[in-house]
Backbone of each chain as ProteinMPNN parsed JSONL, in Angstrom:
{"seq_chain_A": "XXXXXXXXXXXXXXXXXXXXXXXXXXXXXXXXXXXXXXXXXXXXXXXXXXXXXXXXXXXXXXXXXXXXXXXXXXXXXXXXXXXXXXXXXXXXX", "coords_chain_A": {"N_chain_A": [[-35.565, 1.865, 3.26], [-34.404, 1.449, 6.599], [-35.629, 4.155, 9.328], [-32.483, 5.395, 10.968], [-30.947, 6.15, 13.775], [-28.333, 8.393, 15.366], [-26.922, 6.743, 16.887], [-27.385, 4.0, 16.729], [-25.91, 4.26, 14.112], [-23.477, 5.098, 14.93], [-22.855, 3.139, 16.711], [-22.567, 0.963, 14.705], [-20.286, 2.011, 12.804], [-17.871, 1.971, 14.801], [-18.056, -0.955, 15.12], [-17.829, -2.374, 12.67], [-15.118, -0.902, 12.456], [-13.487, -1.867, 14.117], [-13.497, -4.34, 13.528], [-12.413, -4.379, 10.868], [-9.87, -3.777, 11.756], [-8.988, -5.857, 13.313], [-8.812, -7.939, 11.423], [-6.06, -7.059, 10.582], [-4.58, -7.15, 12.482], [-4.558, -10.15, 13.222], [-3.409, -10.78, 10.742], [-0.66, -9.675, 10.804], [-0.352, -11.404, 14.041], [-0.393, -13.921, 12.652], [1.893, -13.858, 10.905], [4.003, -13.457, 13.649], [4.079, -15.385, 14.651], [5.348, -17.78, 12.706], [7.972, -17.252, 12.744], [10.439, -18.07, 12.641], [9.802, -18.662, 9.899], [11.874, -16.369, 6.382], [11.611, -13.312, 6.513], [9.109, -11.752, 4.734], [8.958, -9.145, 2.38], [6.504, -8.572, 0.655], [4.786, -9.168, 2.366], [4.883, -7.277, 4.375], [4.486, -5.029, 3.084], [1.931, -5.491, 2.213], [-0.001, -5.182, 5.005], [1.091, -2.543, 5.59], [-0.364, -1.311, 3.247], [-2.767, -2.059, 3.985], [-3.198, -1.078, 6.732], [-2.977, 1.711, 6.389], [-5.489, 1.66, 4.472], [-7.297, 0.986, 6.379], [-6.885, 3.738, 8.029], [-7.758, 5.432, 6.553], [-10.578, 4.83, 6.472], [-10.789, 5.463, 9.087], [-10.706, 8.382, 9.906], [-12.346, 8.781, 7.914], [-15.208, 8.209, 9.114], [-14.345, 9.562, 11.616], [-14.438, 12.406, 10.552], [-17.464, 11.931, 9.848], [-18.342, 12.047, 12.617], [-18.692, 9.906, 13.533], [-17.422, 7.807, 15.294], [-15.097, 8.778, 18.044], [-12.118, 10.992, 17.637], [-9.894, 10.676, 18.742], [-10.647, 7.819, 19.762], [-10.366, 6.524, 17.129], [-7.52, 6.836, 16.578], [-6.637, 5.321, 18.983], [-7.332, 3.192, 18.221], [-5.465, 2.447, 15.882], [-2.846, 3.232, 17.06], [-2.604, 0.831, 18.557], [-2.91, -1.253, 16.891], [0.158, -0.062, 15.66], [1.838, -0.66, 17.507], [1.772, -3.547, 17.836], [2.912, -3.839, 15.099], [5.659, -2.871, 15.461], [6.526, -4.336, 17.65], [6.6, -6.93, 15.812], [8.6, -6.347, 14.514], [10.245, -5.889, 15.978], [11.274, -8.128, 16.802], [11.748, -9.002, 14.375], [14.309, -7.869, 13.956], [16.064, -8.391, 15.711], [16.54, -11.545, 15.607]], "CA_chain_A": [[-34.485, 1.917, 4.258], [-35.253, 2.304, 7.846], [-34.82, 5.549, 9.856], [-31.404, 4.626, 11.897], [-30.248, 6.987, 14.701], [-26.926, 8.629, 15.625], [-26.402, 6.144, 18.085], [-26.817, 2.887, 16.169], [-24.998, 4.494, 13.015], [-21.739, 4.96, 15.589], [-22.541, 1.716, 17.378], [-22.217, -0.034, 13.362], [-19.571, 2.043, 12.664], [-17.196, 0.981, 15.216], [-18.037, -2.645, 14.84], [-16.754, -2.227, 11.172], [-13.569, -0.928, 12.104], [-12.655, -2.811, 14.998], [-13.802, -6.223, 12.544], [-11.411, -4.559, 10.138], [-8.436, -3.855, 13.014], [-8.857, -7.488, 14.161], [-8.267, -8.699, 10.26], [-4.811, -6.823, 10.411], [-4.177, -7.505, 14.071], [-4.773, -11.315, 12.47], [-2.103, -11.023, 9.709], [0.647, -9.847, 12.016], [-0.457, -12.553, 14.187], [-0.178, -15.028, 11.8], [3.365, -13.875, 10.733], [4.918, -13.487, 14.457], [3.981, -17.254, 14.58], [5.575, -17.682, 11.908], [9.069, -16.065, 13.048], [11.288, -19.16, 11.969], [10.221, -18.144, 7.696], [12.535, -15.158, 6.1], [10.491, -11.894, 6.648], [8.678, -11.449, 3.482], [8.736, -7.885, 2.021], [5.821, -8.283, 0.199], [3.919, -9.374, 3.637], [5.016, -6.012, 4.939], [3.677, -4.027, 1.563], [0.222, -5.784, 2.509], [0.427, -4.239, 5.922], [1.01, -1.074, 5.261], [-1.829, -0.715, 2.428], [-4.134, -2.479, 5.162], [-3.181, 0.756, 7.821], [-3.408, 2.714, 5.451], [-6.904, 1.669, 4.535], [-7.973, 1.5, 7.998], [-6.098, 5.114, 8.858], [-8.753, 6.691, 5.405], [-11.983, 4.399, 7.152], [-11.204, 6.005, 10.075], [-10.734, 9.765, 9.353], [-13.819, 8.938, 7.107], [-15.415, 8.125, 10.187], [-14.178, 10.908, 12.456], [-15.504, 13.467, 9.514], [-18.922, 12.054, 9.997], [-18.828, 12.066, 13.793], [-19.679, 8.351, 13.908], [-16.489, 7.922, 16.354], [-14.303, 10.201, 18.08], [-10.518, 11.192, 16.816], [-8.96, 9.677, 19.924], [-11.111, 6.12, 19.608], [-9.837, 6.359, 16.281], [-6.16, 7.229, 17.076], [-6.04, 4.54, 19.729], [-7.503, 1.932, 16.929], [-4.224, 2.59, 15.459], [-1.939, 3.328, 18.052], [-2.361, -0.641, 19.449], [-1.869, -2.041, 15.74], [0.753, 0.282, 15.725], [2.662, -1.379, 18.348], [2.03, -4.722, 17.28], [3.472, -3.625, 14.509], [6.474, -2.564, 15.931], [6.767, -5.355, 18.356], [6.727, -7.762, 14.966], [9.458, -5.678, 13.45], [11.645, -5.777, 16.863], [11.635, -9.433, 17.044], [12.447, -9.672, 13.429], [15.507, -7.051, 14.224], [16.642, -9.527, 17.088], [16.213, -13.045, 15.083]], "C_chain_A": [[-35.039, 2.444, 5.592], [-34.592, 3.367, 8.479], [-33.613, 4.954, 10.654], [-31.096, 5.876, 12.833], [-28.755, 6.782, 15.093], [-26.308, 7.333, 16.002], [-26.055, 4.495, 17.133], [-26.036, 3.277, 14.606], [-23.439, 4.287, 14.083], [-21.361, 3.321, 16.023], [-21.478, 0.851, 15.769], [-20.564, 0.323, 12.924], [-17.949, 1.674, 13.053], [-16.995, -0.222, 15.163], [-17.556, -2.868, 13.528], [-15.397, -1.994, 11.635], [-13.093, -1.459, 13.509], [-12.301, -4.119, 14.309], [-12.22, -5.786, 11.423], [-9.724, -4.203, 10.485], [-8.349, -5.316, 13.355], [-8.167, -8.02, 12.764], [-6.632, -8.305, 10.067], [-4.002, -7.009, 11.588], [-3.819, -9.373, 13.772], [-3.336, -11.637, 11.704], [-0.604, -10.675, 10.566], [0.746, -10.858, 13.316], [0.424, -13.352, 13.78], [2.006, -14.831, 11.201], [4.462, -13.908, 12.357], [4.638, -15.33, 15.121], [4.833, -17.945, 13.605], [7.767, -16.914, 11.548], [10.525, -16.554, 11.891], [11.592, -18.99, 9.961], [11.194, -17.092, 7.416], [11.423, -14.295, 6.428], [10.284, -12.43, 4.736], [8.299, -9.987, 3.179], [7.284, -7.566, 1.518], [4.582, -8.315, 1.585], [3.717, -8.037, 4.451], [4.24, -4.65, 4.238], [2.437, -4.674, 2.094], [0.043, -5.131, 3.886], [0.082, -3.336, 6.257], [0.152, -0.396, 4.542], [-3.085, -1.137, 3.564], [-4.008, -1.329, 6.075], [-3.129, 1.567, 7.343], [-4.959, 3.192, 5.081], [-7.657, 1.739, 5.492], [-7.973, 2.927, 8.502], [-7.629, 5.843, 7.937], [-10.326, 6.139, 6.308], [-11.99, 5.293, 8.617], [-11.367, 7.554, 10.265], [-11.871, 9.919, 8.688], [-15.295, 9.139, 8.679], [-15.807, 9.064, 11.323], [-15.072, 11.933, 11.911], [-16.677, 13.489, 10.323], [-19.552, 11.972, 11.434], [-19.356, 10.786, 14.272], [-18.462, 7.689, 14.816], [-15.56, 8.715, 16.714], [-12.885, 10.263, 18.088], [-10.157, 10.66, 18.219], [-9.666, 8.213, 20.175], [-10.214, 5.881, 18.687], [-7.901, 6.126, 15.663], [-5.705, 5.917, 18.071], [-6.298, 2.83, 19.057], [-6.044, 1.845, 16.503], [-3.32, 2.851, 15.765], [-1.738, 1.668, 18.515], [-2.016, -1.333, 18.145], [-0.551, -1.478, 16.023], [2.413, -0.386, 16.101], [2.652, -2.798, 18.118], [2.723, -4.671, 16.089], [5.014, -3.457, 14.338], [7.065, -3.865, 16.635], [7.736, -6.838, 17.196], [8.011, -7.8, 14.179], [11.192, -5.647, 14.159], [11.813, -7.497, 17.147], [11.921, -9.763, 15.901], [14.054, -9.299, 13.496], [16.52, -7.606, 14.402], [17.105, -10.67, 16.695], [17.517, -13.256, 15.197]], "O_chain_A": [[-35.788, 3.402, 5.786], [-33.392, 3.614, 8.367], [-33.849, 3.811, 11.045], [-31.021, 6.85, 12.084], [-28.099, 5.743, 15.173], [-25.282, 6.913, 15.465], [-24.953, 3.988, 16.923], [-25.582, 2.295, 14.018], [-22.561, 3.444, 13.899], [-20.372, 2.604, 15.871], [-20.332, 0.402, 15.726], [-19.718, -0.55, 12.729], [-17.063, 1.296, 12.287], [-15.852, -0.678, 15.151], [-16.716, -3.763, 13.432], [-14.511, -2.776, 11.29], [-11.907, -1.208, 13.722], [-11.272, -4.789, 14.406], [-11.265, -6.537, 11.226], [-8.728, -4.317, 9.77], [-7.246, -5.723, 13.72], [-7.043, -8.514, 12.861], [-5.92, -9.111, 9.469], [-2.771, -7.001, 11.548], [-2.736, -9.783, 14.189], [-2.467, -12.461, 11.989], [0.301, -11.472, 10.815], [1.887, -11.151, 13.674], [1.565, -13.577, 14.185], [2.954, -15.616, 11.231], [5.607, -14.344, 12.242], [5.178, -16.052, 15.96], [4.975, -19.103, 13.998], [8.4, -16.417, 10.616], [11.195, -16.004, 11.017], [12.542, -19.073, 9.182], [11.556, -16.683, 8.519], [10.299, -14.771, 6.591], [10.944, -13.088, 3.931], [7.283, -9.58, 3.742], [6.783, -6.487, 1.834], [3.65, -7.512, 1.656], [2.684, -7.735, 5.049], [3.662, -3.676, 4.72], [1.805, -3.739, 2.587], [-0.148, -3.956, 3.572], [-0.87, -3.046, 6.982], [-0.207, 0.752, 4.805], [-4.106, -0.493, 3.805], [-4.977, -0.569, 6.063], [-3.277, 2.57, 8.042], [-5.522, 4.28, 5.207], [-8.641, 2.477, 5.531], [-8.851, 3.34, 9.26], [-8.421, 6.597, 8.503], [-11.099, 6.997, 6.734], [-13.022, 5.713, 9.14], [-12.37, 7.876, 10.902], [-12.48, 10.988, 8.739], [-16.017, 10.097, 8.955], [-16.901, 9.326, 11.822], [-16.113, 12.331, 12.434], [-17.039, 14.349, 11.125], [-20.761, 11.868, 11.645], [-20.203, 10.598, 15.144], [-18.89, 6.568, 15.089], [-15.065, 9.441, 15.852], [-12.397, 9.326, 18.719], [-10.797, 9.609, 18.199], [-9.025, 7.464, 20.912], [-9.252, 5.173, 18.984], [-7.362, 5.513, 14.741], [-4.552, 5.496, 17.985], [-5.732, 1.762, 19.291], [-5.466, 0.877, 16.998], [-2.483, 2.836, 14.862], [-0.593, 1.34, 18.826], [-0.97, -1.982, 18.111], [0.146, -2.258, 16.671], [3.476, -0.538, 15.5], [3.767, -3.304, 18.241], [3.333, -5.73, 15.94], [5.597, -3.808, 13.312], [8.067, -4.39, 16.149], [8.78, -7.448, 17.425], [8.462, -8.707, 13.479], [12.339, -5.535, 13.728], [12.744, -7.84, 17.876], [12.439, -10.879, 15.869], [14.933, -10.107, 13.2], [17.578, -7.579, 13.773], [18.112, -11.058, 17.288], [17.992, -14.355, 14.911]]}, "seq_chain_B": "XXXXXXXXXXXXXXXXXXXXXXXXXXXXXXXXXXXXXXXXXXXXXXXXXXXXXXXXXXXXXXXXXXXXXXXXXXXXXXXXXXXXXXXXXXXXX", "coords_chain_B": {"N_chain_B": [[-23.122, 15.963, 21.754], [-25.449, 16.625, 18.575], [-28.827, 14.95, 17.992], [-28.382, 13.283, 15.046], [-30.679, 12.685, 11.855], [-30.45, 9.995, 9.604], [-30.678, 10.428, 7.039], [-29.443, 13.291, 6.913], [-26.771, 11.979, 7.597], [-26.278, 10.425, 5.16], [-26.381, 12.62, 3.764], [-23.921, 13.798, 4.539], [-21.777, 12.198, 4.266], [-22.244, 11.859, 1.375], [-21.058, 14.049, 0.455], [-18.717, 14.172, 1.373], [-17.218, 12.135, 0.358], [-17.565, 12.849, -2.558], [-16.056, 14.757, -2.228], [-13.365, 13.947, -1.936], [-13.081, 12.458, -4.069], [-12.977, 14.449, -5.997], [-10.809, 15.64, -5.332], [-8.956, 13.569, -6.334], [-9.593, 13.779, -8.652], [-8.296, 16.439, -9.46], [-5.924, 15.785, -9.218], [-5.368, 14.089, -11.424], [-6.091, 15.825, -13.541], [-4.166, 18.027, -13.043], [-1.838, 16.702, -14.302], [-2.817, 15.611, -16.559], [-2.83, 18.427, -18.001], [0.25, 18.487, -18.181], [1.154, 17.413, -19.764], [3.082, 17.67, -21.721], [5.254, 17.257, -20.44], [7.403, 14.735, -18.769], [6.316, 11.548, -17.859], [5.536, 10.41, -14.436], [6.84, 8.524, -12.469], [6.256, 8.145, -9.998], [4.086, 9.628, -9.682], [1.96, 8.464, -10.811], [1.659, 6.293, -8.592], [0.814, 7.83, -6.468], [-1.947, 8.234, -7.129], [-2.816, 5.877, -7.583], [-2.253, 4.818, -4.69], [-4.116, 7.358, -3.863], [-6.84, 6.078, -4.907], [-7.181, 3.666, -3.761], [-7.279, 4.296, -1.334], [-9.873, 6.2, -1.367], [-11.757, 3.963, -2.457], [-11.661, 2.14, -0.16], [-12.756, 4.313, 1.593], [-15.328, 4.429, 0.28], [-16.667, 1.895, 0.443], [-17.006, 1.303, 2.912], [-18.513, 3.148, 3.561], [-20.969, 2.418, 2.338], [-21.603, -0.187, 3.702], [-22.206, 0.506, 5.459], [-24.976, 2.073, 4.823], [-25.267, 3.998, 3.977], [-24.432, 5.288, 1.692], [-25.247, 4.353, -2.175], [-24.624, 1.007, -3.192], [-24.276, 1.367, -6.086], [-24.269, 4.022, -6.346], [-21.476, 4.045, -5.26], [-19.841, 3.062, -6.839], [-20.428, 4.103, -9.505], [-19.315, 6.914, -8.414], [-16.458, 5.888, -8.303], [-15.856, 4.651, -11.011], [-16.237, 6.358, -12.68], [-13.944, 8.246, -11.991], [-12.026, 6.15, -12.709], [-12.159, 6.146, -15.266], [-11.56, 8.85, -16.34], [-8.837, 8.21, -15.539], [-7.777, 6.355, -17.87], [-8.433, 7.807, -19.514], [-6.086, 9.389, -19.238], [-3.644, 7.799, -19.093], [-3.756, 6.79, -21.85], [-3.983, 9.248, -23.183], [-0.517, 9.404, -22.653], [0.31, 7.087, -23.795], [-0.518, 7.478, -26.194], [1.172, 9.413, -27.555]], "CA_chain_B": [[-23.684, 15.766, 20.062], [-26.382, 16.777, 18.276], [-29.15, 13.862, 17.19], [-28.599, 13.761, 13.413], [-31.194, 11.614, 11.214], [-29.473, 8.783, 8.739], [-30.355, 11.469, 6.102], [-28.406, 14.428, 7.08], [-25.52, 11.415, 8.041], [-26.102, 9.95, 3.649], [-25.922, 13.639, 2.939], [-22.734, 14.494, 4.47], [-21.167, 11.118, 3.705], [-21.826, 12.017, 0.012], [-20.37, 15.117, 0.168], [-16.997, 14.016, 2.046], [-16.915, 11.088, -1.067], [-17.196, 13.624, -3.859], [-14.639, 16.063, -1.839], [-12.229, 12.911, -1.866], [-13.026, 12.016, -5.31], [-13.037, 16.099, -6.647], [-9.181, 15.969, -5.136], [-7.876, 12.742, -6.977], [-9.715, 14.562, -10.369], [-7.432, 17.561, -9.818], [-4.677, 15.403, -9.231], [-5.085, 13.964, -12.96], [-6.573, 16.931, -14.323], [-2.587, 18.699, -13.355], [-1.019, 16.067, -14.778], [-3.06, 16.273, -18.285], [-1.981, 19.778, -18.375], [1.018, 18.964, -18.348], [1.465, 16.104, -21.045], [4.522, 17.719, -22.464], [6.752, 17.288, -19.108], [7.597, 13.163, -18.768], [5.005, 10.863, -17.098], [6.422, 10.391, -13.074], [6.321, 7.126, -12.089], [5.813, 8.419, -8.05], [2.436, 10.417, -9.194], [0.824, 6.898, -10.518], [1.769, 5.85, -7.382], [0.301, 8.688, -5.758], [-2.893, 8.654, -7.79], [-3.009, 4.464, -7.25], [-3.198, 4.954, -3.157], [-5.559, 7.782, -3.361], [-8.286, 5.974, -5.683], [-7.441, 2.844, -2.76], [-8.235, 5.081, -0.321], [-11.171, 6.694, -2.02], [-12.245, 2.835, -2.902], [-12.247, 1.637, 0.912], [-13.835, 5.137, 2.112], [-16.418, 4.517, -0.008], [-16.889, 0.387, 0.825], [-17.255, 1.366, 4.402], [-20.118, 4.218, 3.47], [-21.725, 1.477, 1.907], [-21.623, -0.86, 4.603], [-23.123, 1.688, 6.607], [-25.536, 2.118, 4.212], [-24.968, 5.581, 3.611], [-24.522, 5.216, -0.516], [-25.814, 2.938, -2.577], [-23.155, 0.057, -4.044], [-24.085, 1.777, -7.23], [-23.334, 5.168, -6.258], [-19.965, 3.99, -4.789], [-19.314, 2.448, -7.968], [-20.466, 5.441, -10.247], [-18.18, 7.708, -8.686], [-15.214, 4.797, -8.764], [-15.945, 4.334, -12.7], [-15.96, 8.058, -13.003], [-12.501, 8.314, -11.939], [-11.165, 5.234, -14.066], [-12.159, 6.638, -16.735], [-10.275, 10.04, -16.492], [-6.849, 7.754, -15.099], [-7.868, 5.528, -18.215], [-7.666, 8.687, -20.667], [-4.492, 10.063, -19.076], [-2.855, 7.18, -19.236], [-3.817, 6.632, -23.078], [-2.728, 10.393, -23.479], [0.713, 9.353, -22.108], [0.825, 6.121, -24.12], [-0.078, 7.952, -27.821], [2.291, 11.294, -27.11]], "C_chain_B": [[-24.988, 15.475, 19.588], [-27.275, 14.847, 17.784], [-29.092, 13.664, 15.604], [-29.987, 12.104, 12.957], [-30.162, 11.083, 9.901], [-30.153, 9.934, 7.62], [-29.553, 12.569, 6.167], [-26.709, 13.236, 7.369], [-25.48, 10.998, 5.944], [-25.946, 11.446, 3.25], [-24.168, 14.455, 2.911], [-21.439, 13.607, 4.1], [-21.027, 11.367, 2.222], [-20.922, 13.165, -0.27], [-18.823, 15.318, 0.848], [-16.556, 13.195, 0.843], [-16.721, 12.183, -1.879], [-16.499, 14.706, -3.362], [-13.305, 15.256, -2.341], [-12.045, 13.096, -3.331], [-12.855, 13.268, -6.482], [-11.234, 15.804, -6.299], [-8.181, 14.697, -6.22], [-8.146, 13.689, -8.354], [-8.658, 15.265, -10.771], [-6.381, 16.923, -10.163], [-4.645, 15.109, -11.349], [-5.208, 15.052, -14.067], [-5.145, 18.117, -14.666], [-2.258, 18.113, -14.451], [-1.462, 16.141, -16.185], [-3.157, 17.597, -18.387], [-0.668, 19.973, -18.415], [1.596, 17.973, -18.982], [2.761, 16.308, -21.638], [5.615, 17.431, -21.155], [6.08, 15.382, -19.284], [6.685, 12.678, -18.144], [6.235, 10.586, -15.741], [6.142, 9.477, -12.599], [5.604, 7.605, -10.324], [4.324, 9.313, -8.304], [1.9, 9.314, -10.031], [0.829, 6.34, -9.572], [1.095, 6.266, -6.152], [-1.531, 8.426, -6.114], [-3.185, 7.103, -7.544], [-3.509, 4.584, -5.92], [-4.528, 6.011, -3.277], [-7.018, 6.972, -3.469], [-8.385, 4.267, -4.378], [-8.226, 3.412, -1.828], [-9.431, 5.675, -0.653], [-12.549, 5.515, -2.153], [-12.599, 2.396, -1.028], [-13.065, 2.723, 1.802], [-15.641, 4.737, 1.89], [-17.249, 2.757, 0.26], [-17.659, 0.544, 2.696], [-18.726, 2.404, 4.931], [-20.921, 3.123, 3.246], [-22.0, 0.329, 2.97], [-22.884, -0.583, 5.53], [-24.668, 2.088, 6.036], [-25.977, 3.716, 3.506], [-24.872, 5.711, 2.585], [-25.336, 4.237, -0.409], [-24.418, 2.3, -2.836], [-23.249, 1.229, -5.106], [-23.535, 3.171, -7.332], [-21.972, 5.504, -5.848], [-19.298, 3.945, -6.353], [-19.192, 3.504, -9.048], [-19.139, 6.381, -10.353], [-16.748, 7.026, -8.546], [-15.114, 5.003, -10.51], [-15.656, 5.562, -13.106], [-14.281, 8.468, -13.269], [-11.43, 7.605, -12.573], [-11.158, 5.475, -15.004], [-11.63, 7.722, -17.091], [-8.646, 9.419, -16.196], [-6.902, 6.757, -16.425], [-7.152, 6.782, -19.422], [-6.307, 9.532, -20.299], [-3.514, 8.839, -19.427], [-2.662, 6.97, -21.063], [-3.297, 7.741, -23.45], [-1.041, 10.003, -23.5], [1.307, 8.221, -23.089], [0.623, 6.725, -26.347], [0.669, 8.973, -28.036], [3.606, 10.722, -28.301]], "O_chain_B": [[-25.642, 14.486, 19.917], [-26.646, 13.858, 17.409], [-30.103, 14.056, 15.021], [-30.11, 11.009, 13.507], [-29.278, 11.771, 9.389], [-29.093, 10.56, 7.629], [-28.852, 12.712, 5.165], [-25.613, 13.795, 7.311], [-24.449, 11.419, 5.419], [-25.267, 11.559, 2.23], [-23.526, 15.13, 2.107], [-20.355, 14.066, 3.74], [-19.93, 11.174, 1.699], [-20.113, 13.147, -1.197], [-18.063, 16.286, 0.825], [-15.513, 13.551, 0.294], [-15.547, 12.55, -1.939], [-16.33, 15.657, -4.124], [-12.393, 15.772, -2.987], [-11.106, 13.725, -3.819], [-12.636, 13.026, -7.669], [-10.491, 15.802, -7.28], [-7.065, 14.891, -6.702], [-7.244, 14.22, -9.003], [-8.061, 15.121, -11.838], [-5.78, 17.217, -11.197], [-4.075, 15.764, -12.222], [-4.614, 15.129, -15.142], [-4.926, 18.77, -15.687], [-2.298, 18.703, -15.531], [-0.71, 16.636, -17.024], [-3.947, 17.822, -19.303], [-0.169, 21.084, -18.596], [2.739, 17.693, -18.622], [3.48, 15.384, -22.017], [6.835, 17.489, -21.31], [5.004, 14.921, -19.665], [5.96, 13.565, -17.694], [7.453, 10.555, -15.917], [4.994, 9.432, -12.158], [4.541, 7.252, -9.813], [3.578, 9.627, -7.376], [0.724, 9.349, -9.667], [-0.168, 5.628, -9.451], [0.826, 5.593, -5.157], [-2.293, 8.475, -5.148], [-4.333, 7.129, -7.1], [-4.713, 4.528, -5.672], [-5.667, 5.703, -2.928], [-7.971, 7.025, -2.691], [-9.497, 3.789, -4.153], [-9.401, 3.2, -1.528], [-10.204, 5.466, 0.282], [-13.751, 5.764, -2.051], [-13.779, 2.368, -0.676], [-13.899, 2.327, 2.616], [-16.626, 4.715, 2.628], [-18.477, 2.684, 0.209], [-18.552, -0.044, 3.306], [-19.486, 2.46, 5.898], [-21.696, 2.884, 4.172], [-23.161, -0.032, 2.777], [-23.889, -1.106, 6.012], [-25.511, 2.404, 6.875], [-26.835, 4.174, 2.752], [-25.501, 6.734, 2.311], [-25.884, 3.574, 0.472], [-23.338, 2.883, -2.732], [-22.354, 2.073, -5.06], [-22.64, 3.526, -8.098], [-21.381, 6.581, -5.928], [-18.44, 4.692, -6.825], [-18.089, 3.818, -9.496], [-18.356, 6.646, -11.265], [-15.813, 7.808, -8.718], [-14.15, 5.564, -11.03], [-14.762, 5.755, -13.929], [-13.659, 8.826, -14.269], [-10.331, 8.041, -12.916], [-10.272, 5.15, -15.795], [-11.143, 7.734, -18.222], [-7.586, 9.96, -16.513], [-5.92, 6.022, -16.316], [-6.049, 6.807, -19.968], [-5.661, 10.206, -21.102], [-2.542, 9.115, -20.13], [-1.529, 6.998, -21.544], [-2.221, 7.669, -24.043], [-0.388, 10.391, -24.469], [2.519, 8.215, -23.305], [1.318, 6.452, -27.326], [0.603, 9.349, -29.206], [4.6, 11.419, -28.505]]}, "name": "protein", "num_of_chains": 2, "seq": "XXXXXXXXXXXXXXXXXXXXXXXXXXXXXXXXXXXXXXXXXXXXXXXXXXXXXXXXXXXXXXXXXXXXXXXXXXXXXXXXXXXXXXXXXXXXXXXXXXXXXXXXXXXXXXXXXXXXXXXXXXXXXXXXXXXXXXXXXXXXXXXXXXXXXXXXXXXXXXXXXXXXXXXXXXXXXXXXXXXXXXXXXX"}
C-alpha cells in the first residue's frame, strides 16, 4: 500500500461523499420528474435510510478529520432542501 | 492541521469502527440480560439501523483504504453472530 498524505486522503474522501450525495440528489430527481405517479411510501423509506447512511459516512469522516463538520453539514443541508422542496410539491399536487 | 501519515489515519479509523461496533454489542448484550422481559419490536429496529450504519461506516473506510474488506467484514460477521444468538435465545424461550 502506498504512503498517502492528509491531503489526498481528504481530497478521496470528499469525492466519495459528494459521488454518494449526487446518488440521492439522483433519486429525488428522478421522483420530482415523476410528480404525475402517487407518492410512493416506500420511495420515501429508501430516502431516509440513504441520509441516514450518508449523515454516519459523514460524522465518520468528520471523526477522522478527512472533512470539516460544516462541509459536512452543508452536504446535507442542500439534500435537505431538495428534500423538502420534493415533499412541498407533493403537499400542493 | 497537523500532517498525519495513512497509518496513524488506518489506526484511528479502526478504533472509531470497533467504538461503533463495541456500542451495537452492548446494545444486544442489554437485551440478552434481559430475556425474561418480552422481545421489543422498536429495539430490532434500533439494532437493524445501527449495524446499517456500522455497515456503510465501515464500506467507506474501505474505500479509503483504511481497513481491509476482510477486516470490515470480520467485525460485520462478529456482530451477526451475537444478533443471530439473541435472536435464537428469543425464538427457544
Amino acid at each position: 500500500m502506498d504512503t498517502k498524505s492528509q491531503a489526498s486522503f481528504q481530497e478521496k474522501a470528499l469525492e466519495l461523499l459528494l459521488h454518494d450525495a449526487d446518488k440521492i440528489a439522483k433519486l429525488i430527481k428522478v421522483q420530482m420528474d415523476h410528480l404525475t405517479m402517487p407518492s410512493c411510501p416506500l420511495y420515501e423509506e429508501v430516502l431516509d435510510t440513504q441520509m441516514f447512511g450518508l449523515s454516519r459516512e459523514i460524522d465518520f469522516a468528520v471523526k477522522l478529520d478527512l472533512i470539516s463538520r460544516e462541509k459536512g453539514k452543508q452536504i446535507l443541508d442542500t439534500l435537505e432542501k431538495e428534500l423538502s422542496l420534493l415533499h412541498d410539491a407533493y403537499t400542493n399536487k
